[in-house]
C-alpha positions as CSV (number, residue, x, y, z in Angstrom):
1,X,11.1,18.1,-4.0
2,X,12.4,16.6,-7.3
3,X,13.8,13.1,-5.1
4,X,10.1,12.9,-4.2
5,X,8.3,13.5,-7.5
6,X,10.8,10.8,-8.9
7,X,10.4,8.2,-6.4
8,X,6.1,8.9,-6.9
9,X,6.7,8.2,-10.9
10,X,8.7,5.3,-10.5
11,X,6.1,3.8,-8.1
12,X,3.5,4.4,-10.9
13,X,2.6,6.9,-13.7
14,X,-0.9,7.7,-12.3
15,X,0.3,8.0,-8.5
16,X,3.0,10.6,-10.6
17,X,0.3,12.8,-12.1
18,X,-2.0,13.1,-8.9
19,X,0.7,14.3,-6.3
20,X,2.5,16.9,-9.1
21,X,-1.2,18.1,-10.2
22,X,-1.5,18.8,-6.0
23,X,2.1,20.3,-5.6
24,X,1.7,21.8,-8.3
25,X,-1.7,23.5,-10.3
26,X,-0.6,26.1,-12.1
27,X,1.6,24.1,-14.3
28,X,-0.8,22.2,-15.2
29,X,-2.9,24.6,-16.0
30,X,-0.5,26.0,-18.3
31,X,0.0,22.6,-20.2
32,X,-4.0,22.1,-20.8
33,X,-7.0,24.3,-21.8
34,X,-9.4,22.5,-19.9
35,X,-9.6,19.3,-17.3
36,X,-10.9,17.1,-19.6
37,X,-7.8,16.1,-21.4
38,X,-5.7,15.5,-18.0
39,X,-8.4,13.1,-16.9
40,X,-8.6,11.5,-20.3
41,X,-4.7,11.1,-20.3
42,X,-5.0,9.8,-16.6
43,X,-7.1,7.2,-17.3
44,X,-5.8,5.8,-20.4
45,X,-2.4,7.4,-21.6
46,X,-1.0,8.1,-18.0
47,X,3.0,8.3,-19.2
48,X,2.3,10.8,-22.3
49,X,0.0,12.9,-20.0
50,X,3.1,13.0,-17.8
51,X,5.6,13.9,-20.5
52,X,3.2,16.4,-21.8
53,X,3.6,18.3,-19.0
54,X,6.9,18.2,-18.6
55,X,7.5,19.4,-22.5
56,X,4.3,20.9,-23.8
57,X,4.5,23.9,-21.9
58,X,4.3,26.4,-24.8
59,X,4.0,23.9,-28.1
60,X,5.8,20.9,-29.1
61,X,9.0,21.3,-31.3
62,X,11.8,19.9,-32.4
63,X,13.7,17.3,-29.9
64,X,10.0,17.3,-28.1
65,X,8.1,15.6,-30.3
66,X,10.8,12.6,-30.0
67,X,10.3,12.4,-25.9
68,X,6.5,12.4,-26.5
69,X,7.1,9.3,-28.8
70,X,8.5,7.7,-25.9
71,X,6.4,8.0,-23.8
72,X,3.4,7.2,-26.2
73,X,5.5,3.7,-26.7
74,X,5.7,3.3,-23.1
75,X,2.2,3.5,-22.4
76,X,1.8,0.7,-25.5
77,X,4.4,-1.1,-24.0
78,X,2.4,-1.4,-20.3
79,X,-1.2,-1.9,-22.2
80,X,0.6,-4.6,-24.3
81,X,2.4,-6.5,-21.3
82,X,-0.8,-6.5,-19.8
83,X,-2.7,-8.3,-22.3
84,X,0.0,-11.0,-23.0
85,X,0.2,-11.9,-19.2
86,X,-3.2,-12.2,-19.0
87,X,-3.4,-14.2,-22.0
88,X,-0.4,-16.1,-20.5
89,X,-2.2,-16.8,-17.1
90,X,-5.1,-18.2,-18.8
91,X,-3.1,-20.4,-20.8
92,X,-1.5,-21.7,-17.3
93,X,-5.0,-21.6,-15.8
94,X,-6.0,-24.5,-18.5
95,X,-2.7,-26.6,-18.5
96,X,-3.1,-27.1,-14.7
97,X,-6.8,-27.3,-14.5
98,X,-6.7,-30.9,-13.8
């Protein structure tokens, strides 16, 4: 069970909070009051909705708040690579327009 869930987050954040909310509800209903705030956090902070879960259980403290920084940097990190390879395709798009 644990080889699956960490193949499903390596193949994507998102992919990693739909099977674990199906294998497993009542965790997740532990970590959040309503569904709102997972939906939110899958659609646009998928990594810190993840690590959430896995920490939150119960309040944040102490070494917590450090993993939760992480994971807030790696959902920058993706929205930022995104933006700069788009940016960079377009460049390449108007070098080789012709």
């Amino acid at each position: 069970m644990c080889c699956l869930l960490s193949v499903i987050v390596f193949l994507g954040p998102r992919m990693g909070i739909l099977v674990w909310w199906l294998l497993d509800q009542q965790r997740w209903e532990r970590a959040f009051d309503s569904f709102a705030w997972p939906l939110l956090g899958f659609i646009f902070l998928p990594w810190t909705t993840l690590m959430y879960v896995v920490v939150g259980i119960g309040g944040l403290s102490g070494f917590d708040w450090i993993w939760m920084g992480i994971a807030v940097l790696m959902d920058l990190s993706s929205y930022s690579s995104n933006a700069y390879n788009r940016e960079r395709g377009m460049r390449y798009a108007t070098r080789y327009r012709g």
